[in-house]
VOVO-447323 format. One record per residue (C-alpha): residue number from 1; residue in one letter; x, y, z. Coordinates in steps of 0.1 Angstrom, whole numbers, plus 5000, padded with zeros to 4 digits. Layout:
<atoms>
resi / resn / u / v / w
NUM / A / X / Y / Z $
...
</atoms>
This chain:
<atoms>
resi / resn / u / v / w
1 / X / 1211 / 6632 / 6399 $
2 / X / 1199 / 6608 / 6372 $
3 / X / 1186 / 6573 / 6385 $
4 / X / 1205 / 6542 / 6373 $
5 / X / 1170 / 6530 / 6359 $
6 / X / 1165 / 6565 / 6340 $
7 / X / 1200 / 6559 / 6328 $
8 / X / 1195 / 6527 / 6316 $
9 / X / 1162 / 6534 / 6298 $
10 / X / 1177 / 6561 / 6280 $
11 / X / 1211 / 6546 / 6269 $
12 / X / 1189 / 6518 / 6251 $
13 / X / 1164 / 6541 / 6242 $
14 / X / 1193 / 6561 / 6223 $
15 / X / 1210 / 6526 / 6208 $
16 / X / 1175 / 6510 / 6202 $
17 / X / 1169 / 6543 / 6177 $
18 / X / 1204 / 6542 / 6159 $
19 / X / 1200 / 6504 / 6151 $
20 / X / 1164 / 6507 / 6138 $
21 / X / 1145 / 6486 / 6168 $
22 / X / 1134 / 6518 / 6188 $
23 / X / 1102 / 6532 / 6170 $
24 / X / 1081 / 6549 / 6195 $
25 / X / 1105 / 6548 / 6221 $
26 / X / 1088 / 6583 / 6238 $
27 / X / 1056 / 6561 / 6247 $
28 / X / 1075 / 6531 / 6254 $
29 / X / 1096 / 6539 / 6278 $
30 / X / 1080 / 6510 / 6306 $
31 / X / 1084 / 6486 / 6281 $
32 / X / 1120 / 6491 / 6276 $
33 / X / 1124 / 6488 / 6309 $
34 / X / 1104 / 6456 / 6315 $
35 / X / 1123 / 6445 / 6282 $
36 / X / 1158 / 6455 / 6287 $
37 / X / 1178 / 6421 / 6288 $
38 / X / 1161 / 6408 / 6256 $
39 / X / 1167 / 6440 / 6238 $
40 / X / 1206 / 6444 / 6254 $
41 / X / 1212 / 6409 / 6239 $
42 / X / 1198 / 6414 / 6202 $
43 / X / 1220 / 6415 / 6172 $
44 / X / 1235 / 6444 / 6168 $
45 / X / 1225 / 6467 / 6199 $
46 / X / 1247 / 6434 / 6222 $
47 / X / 1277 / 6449 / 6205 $
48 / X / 1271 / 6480 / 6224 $
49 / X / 1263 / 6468 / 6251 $
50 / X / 1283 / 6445 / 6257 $
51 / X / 1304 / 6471 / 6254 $
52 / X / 1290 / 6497 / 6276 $
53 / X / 1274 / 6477 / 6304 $
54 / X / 1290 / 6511 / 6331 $
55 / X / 1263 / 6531 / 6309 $
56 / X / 1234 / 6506 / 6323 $
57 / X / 1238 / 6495 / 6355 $
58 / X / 1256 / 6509 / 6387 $
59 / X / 1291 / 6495 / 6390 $
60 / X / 1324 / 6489 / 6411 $
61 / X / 1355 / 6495 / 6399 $
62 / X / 1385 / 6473 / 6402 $
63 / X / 1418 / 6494 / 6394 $
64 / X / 1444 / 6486 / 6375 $
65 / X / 1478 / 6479 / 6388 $
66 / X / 1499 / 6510 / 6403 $
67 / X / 1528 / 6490 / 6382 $
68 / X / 1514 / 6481 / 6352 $
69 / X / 1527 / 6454 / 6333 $
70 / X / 1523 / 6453 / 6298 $
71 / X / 1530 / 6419 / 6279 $
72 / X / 1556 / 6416 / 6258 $
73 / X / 1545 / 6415 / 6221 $
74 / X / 1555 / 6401 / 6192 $
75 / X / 1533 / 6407 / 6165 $
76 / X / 1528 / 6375 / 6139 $
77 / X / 1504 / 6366 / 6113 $
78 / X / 1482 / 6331 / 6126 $
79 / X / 1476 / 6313 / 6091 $
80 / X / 1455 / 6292 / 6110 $
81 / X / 1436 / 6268 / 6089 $
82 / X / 1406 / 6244 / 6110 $
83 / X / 1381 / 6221 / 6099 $
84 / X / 1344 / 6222 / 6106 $
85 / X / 1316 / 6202 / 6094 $
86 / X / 1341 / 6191 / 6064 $
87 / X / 1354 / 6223 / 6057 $
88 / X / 1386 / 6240 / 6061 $
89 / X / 1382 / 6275 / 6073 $
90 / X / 1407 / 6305 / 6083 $
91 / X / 1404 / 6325 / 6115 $
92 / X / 1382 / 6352 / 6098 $
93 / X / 1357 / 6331 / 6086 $
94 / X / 1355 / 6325 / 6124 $
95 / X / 1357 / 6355 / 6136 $
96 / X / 1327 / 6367 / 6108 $
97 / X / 1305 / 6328 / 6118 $
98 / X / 1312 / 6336 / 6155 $
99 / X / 1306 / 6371 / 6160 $
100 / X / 1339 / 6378 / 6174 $
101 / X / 1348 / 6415 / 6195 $
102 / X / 1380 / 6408 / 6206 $
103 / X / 1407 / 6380 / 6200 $
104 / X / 1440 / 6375 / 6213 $
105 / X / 1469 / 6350 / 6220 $
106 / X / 1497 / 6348 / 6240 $
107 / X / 1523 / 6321 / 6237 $
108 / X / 1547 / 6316 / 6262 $
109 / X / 1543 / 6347 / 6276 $
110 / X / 1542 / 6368 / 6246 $
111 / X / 1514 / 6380 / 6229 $
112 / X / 1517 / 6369 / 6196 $
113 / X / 1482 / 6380 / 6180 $
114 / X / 1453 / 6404 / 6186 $
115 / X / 1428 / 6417 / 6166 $
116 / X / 1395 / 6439 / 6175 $
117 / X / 1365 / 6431 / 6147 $
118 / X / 1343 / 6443 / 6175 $
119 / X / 1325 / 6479 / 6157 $
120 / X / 1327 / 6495 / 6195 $
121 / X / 1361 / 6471 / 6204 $
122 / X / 1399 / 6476 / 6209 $
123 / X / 1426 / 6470 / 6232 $
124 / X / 1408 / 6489 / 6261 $
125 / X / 1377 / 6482 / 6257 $
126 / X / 1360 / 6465 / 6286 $
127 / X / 1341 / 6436 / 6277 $
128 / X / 1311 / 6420 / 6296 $
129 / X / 1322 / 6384 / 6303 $
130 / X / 1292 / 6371 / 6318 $
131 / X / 1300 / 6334 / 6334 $
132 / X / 1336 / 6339 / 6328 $
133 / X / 1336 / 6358 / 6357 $
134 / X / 1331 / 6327 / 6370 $
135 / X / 1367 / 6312 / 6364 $
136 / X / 1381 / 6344 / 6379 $
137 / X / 1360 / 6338 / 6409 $
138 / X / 1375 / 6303 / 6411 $
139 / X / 1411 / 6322 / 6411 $
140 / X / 1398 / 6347 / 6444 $
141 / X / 1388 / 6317 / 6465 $
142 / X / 1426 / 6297 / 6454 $
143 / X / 1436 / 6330 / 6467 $
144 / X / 1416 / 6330 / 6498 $
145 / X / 1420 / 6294 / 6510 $
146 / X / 1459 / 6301 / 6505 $
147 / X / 1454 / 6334 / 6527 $
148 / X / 1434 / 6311 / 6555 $
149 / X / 1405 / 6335 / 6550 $
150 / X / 1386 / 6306 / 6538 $
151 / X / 1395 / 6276 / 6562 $
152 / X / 1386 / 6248 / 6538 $
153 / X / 1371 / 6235 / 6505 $
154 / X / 1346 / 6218 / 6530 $
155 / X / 1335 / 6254 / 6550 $
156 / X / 1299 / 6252 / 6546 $
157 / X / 1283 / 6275 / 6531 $
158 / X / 1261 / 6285 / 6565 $
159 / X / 1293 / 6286 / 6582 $
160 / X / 1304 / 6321 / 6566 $
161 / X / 1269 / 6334 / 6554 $
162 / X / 1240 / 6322 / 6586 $
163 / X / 1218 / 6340 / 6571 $
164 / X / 1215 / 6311 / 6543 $
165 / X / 1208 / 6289 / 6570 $
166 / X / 1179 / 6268 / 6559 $
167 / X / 1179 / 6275 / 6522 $
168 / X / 1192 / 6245 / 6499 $
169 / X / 1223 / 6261 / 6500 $
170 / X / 1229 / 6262 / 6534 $
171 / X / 1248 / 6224 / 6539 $
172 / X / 1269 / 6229 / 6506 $
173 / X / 1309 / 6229 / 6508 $
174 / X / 1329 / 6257 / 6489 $
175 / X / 1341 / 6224 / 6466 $
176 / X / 1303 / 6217 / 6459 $
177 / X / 1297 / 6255 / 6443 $
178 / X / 1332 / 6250 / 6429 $
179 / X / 1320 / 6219 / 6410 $
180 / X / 1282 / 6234 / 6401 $
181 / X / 1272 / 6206 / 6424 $
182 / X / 1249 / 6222 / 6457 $
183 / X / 1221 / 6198 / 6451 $
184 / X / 1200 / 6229 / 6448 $
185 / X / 1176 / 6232 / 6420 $
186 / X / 1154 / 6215 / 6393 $
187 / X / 1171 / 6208 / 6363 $
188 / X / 1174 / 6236 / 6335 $
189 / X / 1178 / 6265 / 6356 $
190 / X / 1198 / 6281 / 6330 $
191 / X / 1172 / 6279 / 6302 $
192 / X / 1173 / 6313 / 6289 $
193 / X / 1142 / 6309 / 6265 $
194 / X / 1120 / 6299 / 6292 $
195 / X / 1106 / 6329 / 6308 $
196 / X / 1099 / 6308 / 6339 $
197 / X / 1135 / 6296 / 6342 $
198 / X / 1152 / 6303 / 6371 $
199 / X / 1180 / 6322 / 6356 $
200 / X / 1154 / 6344 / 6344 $
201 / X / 1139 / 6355 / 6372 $
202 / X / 1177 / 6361 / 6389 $
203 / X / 1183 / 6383 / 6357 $
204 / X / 1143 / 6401 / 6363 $
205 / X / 1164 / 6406 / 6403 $
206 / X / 1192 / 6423 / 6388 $
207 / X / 1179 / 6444 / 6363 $
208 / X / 1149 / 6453 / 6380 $
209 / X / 1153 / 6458 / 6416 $
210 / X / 1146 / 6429 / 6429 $
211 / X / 1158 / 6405 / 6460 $
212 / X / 1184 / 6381 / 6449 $
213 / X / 1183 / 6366 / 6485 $
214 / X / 1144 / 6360 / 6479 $
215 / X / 1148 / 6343 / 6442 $
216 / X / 1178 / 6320 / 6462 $
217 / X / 1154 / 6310 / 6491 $
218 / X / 1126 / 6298 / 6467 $
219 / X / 1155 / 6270 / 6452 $
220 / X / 1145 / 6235 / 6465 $
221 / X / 1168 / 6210 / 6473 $
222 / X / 1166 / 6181 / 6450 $
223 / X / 1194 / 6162 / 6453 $
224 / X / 1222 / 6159 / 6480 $
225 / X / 1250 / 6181 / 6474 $
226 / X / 1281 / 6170 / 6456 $
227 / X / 1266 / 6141 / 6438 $
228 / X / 1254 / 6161 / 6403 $
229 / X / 1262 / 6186 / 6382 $
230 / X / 1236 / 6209 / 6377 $
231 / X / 1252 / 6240 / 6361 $
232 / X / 1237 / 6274 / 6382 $
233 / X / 1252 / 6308 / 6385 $
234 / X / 1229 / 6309 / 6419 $
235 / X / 1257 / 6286 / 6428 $
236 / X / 1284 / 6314 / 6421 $
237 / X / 1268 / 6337 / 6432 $
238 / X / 1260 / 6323 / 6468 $
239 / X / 1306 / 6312 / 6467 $
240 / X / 1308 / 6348 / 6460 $
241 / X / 1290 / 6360 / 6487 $
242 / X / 1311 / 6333 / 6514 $
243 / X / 1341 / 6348 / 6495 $
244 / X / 1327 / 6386 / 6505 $
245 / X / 1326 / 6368 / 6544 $
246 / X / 1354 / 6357 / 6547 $
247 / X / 1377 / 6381 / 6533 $
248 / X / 1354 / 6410 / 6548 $
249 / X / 1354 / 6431 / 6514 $
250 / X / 1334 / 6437 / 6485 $
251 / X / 1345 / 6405 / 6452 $
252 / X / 1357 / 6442 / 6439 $
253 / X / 1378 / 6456 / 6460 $
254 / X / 1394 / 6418 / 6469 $
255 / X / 1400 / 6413 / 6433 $
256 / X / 1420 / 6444 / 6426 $
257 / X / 1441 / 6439 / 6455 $
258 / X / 1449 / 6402 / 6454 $
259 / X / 1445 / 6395 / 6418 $
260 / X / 1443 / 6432 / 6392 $
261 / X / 1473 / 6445 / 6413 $
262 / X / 1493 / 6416 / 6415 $
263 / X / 1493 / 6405 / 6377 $
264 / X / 1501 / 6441 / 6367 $
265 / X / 1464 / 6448 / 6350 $
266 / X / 1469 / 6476 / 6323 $
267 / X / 1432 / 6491 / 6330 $
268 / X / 1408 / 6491 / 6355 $
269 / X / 1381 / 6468 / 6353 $
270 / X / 1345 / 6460 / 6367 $
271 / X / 1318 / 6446 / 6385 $
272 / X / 1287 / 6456 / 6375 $
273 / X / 1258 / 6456 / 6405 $
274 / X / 1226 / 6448 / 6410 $
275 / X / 1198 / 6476 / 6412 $
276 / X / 1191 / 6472 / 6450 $
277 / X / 1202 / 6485 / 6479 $
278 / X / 1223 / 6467 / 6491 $
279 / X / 1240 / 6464 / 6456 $
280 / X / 1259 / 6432 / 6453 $
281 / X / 1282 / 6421 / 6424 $
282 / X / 1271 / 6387 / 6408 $
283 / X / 1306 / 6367 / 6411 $
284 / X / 1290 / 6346 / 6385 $
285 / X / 1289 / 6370 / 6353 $
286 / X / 1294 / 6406 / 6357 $
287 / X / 1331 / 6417 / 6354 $
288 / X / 1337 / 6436 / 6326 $
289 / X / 1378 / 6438 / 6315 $
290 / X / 1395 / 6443 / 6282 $
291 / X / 1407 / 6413 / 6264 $
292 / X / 1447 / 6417 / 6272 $
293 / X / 1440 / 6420 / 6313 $
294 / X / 1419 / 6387 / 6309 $
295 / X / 1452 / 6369 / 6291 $
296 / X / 1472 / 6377 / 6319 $
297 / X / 1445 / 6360 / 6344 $
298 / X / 1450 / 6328 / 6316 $
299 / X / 1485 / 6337 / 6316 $
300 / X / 1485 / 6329 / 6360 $
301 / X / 1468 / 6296 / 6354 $
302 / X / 1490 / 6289 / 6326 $
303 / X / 1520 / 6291 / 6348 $
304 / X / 1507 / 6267 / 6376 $
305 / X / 1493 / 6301 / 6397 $
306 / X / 1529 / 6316 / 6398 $
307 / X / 1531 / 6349 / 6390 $
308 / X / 1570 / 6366 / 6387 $
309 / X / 1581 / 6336 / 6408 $
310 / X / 1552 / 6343 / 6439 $
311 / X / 1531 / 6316 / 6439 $
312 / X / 1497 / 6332 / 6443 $
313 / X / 1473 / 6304 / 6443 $
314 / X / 1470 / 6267 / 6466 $
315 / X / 1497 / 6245 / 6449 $
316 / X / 1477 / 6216 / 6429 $
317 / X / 1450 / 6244 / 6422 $
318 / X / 1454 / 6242 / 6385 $
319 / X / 1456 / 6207 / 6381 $
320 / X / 1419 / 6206 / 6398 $
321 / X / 1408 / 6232 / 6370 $
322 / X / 1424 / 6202 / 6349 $
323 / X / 1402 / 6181 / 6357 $
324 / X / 1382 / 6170 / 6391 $
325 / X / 1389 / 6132 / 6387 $
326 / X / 1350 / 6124 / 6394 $
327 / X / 1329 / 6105 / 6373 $
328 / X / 1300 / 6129 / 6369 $
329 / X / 1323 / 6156 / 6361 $
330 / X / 1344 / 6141 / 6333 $
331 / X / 1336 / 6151 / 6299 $
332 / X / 1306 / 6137 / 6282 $
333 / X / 1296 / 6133 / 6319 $
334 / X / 1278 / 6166 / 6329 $
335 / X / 1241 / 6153 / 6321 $
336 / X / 1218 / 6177 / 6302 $
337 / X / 1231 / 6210 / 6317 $
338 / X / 1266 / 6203 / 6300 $
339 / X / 1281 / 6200 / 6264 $
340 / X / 1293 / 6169 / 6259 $
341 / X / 1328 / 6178 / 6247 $
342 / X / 1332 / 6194 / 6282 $
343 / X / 1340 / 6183 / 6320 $
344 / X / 1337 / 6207 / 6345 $
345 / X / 1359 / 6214 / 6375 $
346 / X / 1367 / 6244 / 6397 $
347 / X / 1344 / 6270 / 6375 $
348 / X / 1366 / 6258 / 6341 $
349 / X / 1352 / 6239 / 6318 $
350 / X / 1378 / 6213 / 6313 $
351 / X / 1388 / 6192 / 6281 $
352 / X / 1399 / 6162 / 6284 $
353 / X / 1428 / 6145 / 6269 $
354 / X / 1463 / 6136 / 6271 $
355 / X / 1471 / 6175 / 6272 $
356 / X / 1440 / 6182 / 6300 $
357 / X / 1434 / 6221 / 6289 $
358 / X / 1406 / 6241 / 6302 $
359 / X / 1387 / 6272 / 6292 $
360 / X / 1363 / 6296 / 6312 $
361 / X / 1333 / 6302 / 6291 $
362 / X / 1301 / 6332 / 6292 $
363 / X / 1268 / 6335 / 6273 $
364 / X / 1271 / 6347 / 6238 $
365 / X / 1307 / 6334 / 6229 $
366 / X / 1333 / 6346 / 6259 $
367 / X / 1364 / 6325 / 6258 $
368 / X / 1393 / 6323 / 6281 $
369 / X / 1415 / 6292 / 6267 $
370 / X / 1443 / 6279 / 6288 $
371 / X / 1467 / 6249 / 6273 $
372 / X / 1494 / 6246 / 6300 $
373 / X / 1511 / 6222 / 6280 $
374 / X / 1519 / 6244 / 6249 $
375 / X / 1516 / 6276 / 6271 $
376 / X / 1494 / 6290 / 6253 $
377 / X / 1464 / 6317 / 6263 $
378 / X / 1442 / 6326 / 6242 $
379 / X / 1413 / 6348 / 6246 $
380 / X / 1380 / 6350 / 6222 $
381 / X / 1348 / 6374 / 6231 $
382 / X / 1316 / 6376 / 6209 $
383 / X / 1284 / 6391 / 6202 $
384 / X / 1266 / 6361 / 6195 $
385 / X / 1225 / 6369 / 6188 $
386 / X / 1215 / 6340 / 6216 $
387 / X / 1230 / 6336 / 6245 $
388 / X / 1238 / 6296 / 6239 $
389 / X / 1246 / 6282 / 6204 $
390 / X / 1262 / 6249 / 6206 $
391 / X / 1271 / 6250 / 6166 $
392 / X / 1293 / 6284 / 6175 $
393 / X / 1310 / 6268 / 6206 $
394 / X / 1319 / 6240 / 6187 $
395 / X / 1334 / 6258 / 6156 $
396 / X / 1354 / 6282 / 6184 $
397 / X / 1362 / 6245 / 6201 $
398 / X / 1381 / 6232 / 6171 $
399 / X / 1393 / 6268 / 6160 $
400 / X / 1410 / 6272 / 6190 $
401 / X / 1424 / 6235 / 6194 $
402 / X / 1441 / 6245 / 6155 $
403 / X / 1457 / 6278 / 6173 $
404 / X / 1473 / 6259 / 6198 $
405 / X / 1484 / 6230 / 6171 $
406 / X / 1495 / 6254 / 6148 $
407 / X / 1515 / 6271 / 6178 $
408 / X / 1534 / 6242 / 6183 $
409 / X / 1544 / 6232 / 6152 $
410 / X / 1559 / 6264 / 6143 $
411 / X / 1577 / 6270 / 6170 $
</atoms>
């Protein structure tokens, strides 16, 4: 049987070829394999890959629904106009600046808009949505703590996983990974040029067969936790491993159960693992789902965590994605691992305001916009050629506040 590695190496051998990077790929086989994040992530191999991420790495599935639930459409045009650095601009100029996939917007339940400019994308199409996993794995623990699997949002982390016992992580409460605040960790571990960045050597663990345990036990403790934010996927991933504890099932199998199944998911989804045995998901960025699945997890949060009148999350638990109500989490707040037209709370990026929306958000332009107030979902994923670009997010920023304006004017 062919390994996962061999796999791999030749699916980007094949791409690398067809999109002119792969010259000499028959002697370079080693260094597509030493190379194969940065060559995943180039413009335009990512749009495959992105795309395709089952044909790389080993993966779990997460089924759909046995009762699927389709949304209700109403197809409408959006002639959306935004302004951006003194320009007015429609939503394909955005799509084209932003290297959108997938787009799509539901309004009060109905989706009202979709379109695929994605060359590999369509309606079920998984996409890679890297830290927006993240917001879904803030949904499994709501679930959890409203199941009693999870006793508290101050369970330590030590408490459900011993074996993190005297790591930096060990001490943190499931509310300090919730709010990217452990203490562990210098500043910048999510500096994606720097080969030496933390992150980097997680992603090297991942790809390549190493120990994610070891990379996590080499984080210092620099602060104590809960008094910065320091944004980490370690973080995530170490609340995804408690969540594994205490519900005693792999993130996959939990979230097609208590969250794929429940919403009425059209198509499976899913996780994709690390290389070594044991494989683990990363509950901060591998869950690959199409675009009109992921609306219906915006849809849940939309509607206050009340799905066909169950309410399947804590009550209150959307109004902490909302907004934490502490100082060092407010927007403008987060320090140099934020943006300044964010907050942070719960694994959402929150947004301030009278209206207090939210979005999830993953490398290279993954959107999951929730406005409560209008009802309105909307979902963005991209291909962008670097895995942060503030000038994108901010053009998506005030694209997306225009959708929901223009949403409610019309209505």
């Amino acid at each position: 049987m062919e390994s996962s590695r061999s796999r791999s190496i030749r699916s980007l051998a094949t791409v690398a070829a067809a999109t002119g990077l792969g010259a000499g790929l028959g002697a370079g086989a080693m260094w597509l394999w030493r190379n194969q994040a940065e060559i995943a992530t180039r413009r335009p191999i990512n749009e495959w890959t992105f795309t395709h991420m089952d044909a790389l790495m080993p993966t779990q599935e997460v089924p759909r629904s046995g009762a699927p639930r389709p949304l209700p459409r109403t197809a409408r045009p959006l002639p959306v106009v935004y302004e951006y650095q003194g320009r007015r601009r429609t939503l394909g100029e955005l799509h084209d600046a932003t290297n959108t996939t997938g787009f799509a917007v539901v309004h009060r339940g109905v989706l009202v808009h979709e379109t695929y400019p994605g060359r590999f994308a369509g309606p079920h199409t998984r996409f890679q949505l890297f830290s927006l996993t993240k917001s879904v794995t803030s949904i499994l623990v709501g679930m959890a703590l409203a199941e009693g699997d999870i006793g508290s949002l101050e369970d330590r982390v030590a408490d459900h996983r011993p074996d993190l016992a005297g790591t930096a992580y060990a001490e943190a409460t499931v509310e300090d990974l919730l709010r990217m605040s452990s203490g562990a960790g210098d500043e910048y571990l999510e500096d994606y040029p720097d080969p030496s960045a933390t992150i980097n050597d997680f992603e090297r663990a991942v790809t390549g067969g190493g120990s994610l345990l070891a990379v996590l036990k080499r984080v210092p403790t620099t602060v104590p936790p809960g008094t910065r934010f320091n944004y980490s996927t370690l973080d995530t991933q170490v609340l995804g491993w408690v969540l594994e504890a205490a519900v005693g099932m792999p993130i996959a199998e939990y979230a097609a159960d208590r969250l794929w199944d429940r919403i009425g998911a059209e198509d499976d989804a899913y996780y994709f693992l690390t290389r070594e045995r044991p494989r683990t998901a990363l509950a901060g960025g591998s869950l690959n789902a199409t675009v009109r699945d992921l609306a219906k997890v915006g849809l849940l949060m939309s509607r206050g965590g009340v799905h066909d009148g169950e309410q399947l999350l804590p009550e209150g638990w959307v109004e902490r994605a909302r907004g934490a109500g502490v100082p060092h989490l407010e927007v403008g707040k987060l320090g140099p691992t934020g943006m300044p037209h964010y907050g942070y709370s719960d694994l959402w990026w929150t947004l301030g305001g009278e209206r207090r929306g939210f979005t999830g958000l993953g490398i290279h332009g993954q959107f999951l916009w929730v406005d409560p107030e209008a009802d309105v979902v909307i979902v963005k994923t991209s291909a962008w050629p670097t895995a942060d670009d503030h000038e994108r997010d901010a053009e998506t920023v005030a694209a997306l506040h225009a959708v929901v304006a223009y949403l409610e004017e019309s209505r």
